[in-house]
C-alpha positions as CSV (number, residue, x, y, z in Angstrom):
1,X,7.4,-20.8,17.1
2,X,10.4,-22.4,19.0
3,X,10.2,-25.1,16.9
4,X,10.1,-23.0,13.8
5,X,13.5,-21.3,15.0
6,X,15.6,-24.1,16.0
7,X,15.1,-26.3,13.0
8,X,15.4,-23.2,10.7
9,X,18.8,-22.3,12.8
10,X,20.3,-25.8,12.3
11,X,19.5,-25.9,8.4
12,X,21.0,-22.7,8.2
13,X,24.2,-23.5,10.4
14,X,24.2,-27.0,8.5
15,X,23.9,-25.5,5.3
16,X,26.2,-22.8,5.4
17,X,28.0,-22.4,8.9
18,X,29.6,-19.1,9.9
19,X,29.8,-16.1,6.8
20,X,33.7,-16.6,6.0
21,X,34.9,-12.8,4.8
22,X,33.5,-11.6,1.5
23,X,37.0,-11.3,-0.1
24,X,36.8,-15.2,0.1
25,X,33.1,-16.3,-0.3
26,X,31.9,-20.1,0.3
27,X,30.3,-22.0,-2.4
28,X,27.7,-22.1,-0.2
29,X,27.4,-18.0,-0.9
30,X,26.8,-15.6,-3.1
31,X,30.1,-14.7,-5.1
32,X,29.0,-11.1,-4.9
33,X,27.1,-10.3,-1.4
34,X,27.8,-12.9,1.0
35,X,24.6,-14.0,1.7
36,X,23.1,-17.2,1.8
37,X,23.0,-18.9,-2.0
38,X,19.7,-19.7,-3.2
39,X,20.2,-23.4,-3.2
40,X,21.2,-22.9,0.6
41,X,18.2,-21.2,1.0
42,X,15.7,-23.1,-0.6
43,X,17.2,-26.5,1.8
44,X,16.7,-23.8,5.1
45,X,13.3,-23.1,4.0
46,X,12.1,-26.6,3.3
47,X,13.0,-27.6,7.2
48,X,11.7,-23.9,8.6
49,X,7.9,-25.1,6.8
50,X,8.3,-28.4,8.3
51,X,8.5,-27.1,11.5
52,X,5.8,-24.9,11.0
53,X,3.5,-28.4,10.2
54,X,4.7,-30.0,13.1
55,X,3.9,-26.7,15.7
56,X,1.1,-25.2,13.3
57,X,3.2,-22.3,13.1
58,X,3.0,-19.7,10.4
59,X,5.9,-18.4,8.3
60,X,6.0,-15.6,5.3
61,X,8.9,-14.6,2.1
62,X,9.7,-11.3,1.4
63,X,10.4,-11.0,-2.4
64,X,12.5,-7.8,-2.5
65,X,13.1,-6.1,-6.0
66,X,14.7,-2.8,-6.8
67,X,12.8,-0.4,-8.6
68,X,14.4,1.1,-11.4
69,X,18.2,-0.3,-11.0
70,X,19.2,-0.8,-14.3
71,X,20.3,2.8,-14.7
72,X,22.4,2.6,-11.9
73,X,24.4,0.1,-14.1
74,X,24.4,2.0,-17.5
75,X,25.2,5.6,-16.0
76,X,27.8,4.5,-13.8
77,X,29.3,1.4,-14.6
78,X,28.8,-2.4,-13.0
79,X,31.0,-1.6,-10.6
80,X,29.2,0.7,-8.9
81,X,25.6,-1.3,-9.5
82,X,27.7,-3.7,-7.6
83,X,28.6,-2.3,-4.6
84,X,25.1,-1.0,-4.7
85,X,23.9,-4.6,-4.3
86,X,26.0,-5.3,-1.7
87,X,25.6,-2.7,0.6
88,X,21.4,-3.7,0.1
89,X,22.6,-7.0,1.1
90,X,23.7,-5.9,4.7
91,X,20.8,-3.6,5.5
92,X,18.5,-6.2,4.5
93,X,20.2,-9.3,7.0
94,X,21.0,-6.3,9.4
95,X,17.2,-5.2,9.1
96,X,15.8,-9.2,8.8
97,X,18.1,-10.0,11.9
98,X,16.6,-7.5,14.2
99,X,13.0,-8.4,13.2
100,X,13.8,-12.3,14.3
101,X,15.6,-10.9,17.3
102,X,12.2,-10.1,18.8
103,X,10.7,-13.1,18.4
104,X,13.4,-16.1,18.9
105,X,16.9,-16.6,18.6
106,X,17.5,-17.7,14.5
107,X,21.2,-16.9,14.9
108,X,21.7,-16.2,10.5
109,X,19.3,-14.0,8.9
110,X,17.8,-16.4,6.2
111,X,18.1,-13.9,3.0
112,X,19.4,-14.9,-0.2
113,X,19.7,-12.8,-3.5
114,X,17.8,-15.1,-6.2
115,X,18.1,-12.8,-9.7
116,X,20.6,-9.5,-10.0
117,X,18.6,-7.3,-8.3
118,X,16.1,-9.8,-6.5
119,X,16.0,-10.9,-2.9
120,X,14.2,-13.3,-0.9
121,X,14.2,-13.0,3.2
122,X,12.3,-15.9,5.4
123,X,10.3,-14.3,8.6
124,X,8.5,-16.3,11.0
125,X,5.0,-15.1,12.2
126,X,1.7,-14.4,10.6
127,X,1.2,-11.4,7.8
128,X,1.4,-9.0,10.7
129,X,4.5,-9.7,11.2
130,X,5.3,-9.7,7.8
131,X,4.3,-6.6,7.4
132,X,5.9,-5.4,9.9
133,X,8.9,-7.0,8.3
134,X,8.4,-5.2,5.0
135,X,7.9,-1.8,6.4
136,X,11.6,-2.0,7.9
137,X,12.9,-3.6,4.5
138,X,11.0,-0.3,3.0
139,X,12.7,2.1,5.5
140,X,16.2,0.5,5.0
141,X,16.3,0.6,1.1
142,X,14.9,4.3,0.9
143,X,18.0,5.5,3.1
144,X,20.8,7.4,1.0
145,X,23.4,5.0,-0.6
146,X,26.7,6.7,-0.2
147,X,28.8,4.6,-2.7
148,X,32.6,6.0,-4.2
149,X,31.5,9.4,-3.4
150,X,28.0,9.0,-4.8
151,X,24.7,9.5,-2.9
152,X,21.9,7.7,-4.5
153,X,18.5,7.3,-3.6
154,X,16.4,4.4,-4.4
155,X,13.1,2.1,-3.4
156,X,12.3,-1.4,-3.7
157,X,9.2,-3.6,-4.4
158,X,8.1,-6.0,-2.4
159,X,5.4,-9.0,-2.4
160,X,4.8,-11.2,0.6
161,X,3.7,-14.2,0.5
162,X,2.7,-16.3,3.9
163,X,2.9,-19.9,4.3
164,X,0.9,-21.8,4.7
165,X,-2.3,-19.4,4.2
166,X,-1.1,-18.1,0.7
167,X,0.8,-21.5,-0.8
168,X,2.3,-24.3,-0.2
169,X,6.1,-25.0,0.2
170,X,6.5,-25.4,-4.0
171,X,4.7,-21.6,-4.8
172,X,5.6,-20.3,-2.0
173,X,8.5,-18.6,-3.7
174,X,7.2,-18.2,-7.4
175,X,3.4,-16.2,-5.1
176,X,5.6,-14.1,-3.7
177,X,7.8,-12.8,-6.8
178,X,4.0,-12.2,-8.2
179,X,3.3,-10.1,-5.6
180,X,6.4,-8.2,-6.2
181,X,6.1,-8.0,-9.9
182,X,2.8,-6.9,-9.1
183,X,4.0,-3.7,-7.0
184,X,5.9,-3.1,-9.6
185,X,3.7,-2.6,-12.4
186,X,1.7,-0.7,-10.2
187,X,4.9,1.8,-10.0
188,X,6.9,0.3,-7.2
189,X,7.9,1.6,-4.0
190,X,5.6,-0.2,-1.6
191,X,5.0,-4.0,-1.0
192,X,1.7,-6.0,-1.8
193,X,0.6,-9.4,0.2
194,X,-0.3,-11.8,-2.6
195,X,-3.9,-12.0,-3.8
196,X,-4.7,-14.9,-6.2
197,X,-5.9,-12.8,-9.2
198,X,-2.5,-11.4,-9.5
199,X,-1.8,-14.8,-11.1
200,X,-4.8,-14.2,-13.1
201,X,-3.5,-11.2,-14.3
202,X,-0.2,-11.7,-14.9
203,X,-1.2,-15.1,-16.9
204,X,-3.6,-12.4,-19.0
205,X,-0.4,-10.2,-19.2
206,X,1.6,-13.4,-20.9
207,X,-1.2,-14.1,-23.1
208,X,-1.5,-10.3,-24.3
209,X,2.1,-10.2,-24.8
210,X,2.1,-13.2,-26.7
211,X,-0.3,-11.5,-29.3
212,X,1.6,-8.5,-29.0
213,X,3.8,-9.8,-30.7
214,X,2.4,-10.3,-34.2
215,X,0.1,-7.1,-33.9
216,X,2.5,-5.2,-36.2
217,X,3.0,-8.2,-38.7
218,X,-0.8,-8.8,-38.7
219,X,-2.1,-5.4,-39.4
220,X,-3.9,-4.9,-36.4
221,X,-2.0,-2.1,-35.0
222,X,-3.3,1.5,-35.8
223,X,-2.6,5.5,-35.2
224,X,-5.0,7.7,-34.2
225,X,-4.4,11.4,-34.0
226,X,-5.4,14.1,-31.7
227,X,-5.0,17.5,-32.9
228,X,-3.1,20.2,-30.9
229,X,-4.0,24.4,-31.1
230,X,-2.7,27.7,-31.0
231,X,-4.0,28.6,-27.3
232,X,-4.7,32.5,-28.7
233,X,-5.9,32.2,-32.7
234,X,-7.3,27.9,-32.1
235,X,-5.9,27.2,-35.4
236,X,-4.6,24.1,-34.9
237,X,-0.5,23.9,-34.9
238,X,0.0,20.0,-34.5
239,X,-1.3,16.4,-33.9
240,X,-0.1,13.8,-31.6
241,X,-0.3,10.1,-32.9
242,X,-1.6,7.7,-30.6
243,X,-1.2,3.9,-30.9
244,X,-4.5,1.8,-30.5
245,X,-4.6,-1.8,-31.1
246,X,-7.7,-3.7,-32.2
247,X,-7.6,-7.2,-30.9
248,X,-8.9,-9.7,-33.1
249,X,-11.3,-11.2,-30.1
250,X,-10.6,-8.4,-27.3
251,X,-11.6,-5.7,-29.4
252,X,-9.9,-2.3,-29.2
253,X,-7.0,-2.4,-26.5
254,X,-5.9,0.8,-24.8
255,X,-2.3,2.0,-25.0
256,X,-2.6,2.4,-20.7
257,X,-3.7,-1.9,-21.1
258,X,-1.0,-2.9,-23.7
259,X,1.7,-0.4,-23.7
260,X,3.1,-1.3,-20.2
261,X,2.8,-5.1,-21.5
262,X,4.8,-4.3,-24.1
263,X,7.4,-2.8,-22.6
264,X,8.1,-5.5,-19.9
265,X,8.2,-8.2,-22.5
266,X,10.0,-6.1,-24.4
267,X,7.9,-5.4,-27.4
268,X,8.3,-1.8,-27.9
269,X,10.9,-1.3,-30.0
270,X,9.8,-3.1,-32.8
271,X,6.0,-1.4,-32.3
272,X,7.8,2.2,-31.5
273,X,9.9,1.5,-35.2
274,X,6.5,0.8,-36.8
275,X,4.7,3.9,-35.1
276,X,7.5,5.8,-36.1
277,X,7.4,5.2,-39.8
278,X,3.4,5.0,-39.7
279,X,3.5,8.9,-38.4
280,X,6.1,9.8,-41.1
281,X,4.0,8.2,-43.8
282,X,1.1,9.7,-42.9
283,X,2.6,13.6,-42.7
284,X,3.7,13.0,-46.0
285,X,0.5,11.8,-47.4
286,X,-1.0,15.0,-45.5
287,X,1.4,17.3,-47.2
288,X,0.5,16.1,-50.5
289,X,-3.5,17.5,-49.4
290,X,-1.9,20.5,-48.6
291,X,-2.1,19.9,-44.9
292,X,0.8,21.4,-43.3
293,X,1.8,21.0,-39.6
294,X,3.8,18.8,-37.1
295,X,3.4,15.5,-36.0
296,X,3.9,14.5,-32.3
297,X,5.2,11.1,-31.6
298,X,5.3,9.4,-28.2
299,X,9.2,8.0,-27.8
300,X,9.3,5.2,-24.8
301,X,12.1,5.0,-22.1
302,X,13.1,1.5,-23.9
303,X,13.4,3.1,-27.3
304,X,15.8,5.6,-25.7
305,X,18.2,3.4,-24.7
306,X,18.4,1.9,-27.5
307,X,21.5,3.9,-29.6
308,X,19.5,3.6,-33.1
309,X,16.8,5.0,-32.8
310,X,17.5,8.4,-33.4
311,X,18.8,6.8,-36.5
312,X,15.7,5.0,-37.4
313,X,13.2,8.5,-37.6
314,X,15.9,10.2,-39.7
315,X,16.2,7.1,-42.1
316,X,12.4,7.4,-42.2
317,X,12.0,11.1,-42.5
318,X,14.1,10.5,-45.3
319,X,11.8,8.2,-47.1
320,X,9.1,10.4,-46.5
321,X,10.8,13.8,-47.3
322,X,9.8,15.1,-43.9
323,X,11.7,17.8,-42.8
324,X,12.8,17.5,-38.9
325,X,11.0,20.5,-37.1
326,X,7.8,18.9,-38.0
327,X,8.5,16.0,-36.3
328,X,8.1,16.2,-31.9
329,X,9.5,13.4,-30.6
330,X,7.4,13.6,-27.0
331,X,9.6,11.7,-24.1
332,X,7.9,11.7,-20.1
333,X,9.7,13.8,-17.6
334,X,10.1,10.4,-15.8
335,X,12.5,9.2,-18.6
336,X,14.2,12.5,-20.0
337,X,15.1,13.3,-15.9
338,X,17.2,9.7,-15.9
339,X,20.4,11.1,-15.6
340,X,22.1,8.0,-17.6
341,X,24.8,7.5,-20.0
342,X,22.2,6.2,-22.8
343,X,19.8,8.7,-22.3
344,X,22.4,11.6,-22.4
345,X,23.6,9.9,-25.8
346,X,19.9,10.1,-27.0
347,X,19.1,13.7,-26.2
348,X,22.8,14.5,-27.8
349,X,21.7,12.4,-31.1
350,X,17.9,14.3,-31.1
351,X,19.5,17.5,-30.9
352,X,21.9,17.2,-33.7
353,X,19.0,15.7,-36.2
354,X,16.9,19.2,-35.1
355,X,14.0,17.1,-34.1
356,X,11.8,18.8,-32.0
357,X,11.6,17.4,-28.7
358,X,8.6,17.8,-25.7
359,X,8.8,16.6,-22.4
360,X,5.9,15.0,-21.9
361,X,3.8,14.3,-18.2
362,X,5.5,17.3,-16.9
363,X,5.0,18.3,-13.0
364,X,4.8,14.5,-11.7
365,X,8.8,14.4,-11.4
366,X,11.3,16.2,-9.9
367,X,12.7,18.2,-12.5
368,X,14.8,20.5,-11.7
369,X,15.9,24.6,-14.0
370,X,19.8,23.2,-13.9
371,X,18.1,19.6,-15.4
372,X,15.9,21.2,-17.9
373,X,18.4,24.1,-19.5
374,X,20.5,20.6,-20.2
375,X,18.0,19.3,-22.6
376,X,17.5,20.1,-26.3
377,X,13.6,20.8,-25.8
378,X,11.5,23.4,-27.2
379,X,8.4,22.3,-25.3
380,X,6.6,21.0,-21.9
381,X,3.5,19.2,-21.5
382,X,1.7,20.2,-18.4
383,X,0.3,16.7,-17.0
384,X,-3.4,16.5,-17.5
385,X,-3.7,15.8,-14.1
386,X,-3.0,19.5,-13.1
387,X,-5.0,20.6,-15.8
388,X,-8.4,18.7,-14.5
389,X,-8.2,19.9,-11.4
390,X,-7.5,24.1,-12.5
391,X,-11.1,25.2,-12.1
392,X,-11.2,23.7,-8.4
393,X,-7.7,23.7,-6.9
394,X,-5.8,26.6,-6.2
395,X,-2.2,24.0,-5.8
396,X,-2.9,23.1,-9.2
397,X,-3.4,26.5,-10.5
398,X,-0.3,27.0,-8.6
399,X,1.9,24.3,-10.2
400,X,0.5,25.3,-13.8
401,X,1.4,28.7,-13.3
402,X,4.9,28.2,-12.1
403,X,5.4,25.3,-14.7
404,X,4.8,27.7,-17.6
405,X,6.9,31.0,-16.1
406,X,9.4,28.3,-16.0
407,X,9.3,27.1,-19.1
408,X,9.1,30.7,-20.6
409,X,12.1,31.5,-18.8
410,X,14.0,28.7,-20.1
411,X,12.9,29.5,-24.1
412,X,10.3,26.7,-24.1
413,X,6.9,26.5,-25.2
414,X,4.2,25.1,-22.8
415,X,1.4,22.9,-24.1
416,X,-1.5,22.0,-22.1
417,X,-3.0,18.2,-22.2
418,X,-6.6,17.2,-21.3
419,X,-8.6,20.1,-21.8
420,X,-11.9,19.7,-21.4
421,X,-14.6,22.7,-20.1
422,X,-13.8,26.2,-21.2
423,X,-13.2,27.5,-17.9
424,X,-9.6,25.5,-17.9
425,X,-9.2,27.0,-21.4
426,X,-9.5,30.4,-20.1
427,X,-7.2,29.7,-16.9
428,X,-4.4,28.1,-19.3
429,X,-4.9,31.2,-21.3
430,X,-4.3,34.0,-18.8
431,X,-1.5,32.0,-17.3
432,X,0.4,32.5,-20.7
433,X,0.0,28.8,-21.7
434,X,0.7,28.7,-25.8
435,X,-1.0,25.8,-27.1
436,X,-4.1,23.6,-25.4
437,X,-5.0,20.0,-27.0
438,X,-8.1,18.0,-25.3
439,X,-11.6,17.3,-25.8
440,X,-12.8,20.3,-25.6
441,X,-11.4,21.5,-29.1
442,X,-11.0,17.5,-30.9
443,X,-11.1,13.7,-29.3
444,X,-8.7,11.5,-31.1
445,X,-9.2,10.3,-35.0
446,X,-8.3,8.6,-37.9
447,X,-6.1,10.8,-40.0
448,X,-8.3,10.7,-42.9
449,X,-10.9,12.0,-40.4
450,X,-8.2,15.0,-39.9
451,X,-7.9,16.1,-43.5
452,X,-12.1,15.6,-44.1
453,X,-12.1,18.4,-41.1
454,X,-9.6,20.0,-42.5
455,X,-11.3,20.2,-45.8
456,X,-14.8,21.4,-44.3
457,X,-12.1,23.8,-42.4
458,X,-11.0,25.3,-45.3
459,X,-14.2,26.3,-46.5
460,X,-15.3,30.3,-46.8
461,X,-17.1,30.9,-43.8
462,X,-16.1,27.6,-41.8
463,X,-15.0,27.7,-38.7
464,X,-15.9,30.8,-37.1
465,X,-17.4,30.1,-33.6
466,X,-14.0,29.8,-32.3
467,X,-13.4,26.3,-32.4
468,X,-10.3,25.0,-33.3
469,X,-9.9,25.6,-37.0
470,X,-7.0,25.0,-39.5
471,X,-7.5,27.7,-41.2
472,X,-5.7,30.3,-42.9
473,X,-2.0,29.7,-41.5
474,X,-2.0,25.8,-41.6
475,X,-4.5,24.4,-44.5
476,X,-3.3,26.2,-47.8
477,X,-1.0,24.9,-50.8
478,X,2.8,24.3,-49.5
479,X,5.1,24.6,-52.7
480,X,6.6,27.7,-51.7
481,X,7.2,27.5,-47.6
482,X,9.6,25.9,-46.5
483,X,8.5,22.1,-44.4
């Protein structure tokens, strides 16, 4: 490993020689944290794996990405998402320089920001070492950022990628960034080593994308809806549409396969536009059967940011003469809790076109009563997770129960997701919850399959085994009540 270090070191002190102060970087630096440019980098790590050949040594990359930093940037300005960056810069060579310190004296931490929010770091050793590596780059990020009188909290992704056992010198680089991208899709917050099918996947993941993108333009894109219910009286009070895409040699794609997809490439506003107007349509044709009640669409963190959007559902309301309380625009806890200029804007615009909102997913984020009484909503969604697991843990009774006095408190209706035995029915219904939707009472369909039930519904002497049923309130003739 000696060898390893003192050709590294020279390349390093060749390249770059000592920092110079950050008020007057190098051109051999980054402009904005100090560290080593990528170009500089890139020569150091070409002589570090040579001498890994010549002492059969082993050496691995850290690829470092922030999780969820462009936020940071639209709530509180680029400066800030600056100094951010460079304050990540110093724990990293801080943390990099005391991993090398045990194991040989490479004098400049070999860390390099390669993309805005992107770092690379060289550590010598096998994967247990760089494991050990990432675990400290883990440790480091998570600690509170105290930045202008700010404290923020945040985590990084990171993939490793170990040389010469997982590439060689050209993907050593480009394996490790898979890795990372890799963590990231799978939420963030931890690091992966890098297994050949995540190329596999992530070439699948290009190709999907690539047919993502004419889905709308080819037709091939289509809503399903799944109907919500009154939790006391089962007539049913709403239906949520749900995008499904049926691939031309796939078959039918899942929203959990496609929707992420989509949204890293993306995609979503133009599908989100086109589910948008698809729901609107189809309420309208509804109301012509006499089929009156609202329609729940799903609203992605990319569709908040963007400032039209809002725009967009009242432009097609208008075109479909829907009326905005029968429209819930359903946005995750996740993204309504981002605490960010745009989305602030976007929860301003909902409330003044009277759209109802929900906050969908609710109970896997850290919401808080002061965050909550902030937002225009009139409902929560308790996360079907919690609901699965009623009838056999007393923590998710617990959580359910405290989620809907909340939301009582607080004026909003609570609507439970993923119902499927009676036994969680009755639980949700003694805690107080006010409207259920899951298997139990309808799986997803095809809105003419909704108003063919709805029709059989209406029926004298239909639906009276207690099954969700649209009669008497919701499937009768709508000329003189008010949409």
């Amino acid at each position: 490993m000696g060898a390893f270090f003192d050709i590294a070191a020279a390349a390093v002190r060749r390249a770059v020689g000592q920092a110079p102060p950050r008020a007057a970087p190098s051109p051999a630096r980054d402009s904005l944290t100090g560290l080593v440019s990528r170009a500089e980098f890139d020569e150091a790590l070409d002589a570090a794996l040579l001498a890994c050949d010549a002492a059969g040594a082993t050496a691995s990359l850290l690829y470092v990405g922030v999780d969820n930093f462009r936020p940071i940037n639209e709530g509180y300005g680029l400066r800030i998402g600056d100094a951010v960056l460079v304050e990540l810069a110093q724990r990293f060579a801080a943390c990099i320089q005391d991993t090398l310190a045990s194991g040989g004296p490479l004098e400049t931490p070999l860390v390099s920001r390669v993309g805005g929010d992107e770092f690379v770091l060289m550590v010598p050793g096998d994967t247990g070492r760089a494991t050990a590596a990432a675990e400290a780059v883990l440790a480091t990020a998570s600690r509170v950022l105290r930045v202008e009188g700010l404290e923020l909290s945040l985590n990084v992704s990171i993939g490793v990628a170990a040389y010469p056992q997982h590439a060689s010198r050209p993907k050593l680089v480009s394996h490790a960034g898979l890795a990372m991208r890799a963590v990231k899709l799978g939420g963030g917050g931890c690091f992966a080593m890098f297994h050949p099918s995540m190329a596999v996947d992530l070439r699948d993941q290009a190709e999907l994308a690539q047919d993502l993108r004419h889905a709308v333009q080819r037709g091939q894109l289509h809503l399903v809806y799944q109907p919500k219910v009154d939790a006391l009286s089962l007539q049913v009070t709403a239906a949520e549409a749900l995008l499904r895409w049926q691939h031309p040699t796939r078959g039918l794609v899942g929203p959990a396969v496609f929707v992420p997809v989509a949204e890293r490439y993306g995609l979503m506003r133009e599908i989100g536009l086109w589910v948008i107007e698809e729901a609107c349509r189809q309420a309208a044709e509804w109301r012509l059967k006499g089929l009156r009640m609202r329609v729940a669409i799903n609203i992605s963190g990319q569709q908040m940011r963007h400032d039209d959007t809002v725009e967009q559902i009242k432009a097609s309301m208008r075109r479909h003469g829907i009326r905005p309380e029968r429209v819930t625009c359903e946005i995750t806890e996740s993204v309504a809790m981002e605490d960010t200029a745009h989305t602030r804007k976007a929860f301003e615009r909902l409330r003044r076109a009277g759209l109802h909102v929900s906050i969908d997913d609710f109970g896997t984020g850290h919401s808080s009563l002061a965050a909550l009484r902030k937002l225009p909503a009139a409902e929560l969604k308790i996360d079907r997770a919690f609901v699965t697991d009623l009838a056999t843990s007393s923590e998710a009774r617990s959580i359910a129960q405290t989620i809907v006095q909340m939301a009582h408190t607080l004026e909003l209706r609570v609507v439970a997701e993923g119902v499927e035995t009676a036994e969680q029915r009755d639980l949700l219904v003694a805690m107080g919850c006010d409207e259920l939707q899951g298997f139990l009472f309808a799986r997803p369909m095809s809105a003419r399959a909704v108003a063919l039930w709805a029709a059989e519904d209406d029926r004298p002497g239909a639906a009276t085994g207690g099954a969700a049923n649209f009669r008497a309130s919701l499937f009768e003739a709508t000329g003189t009540t008010p949409l």
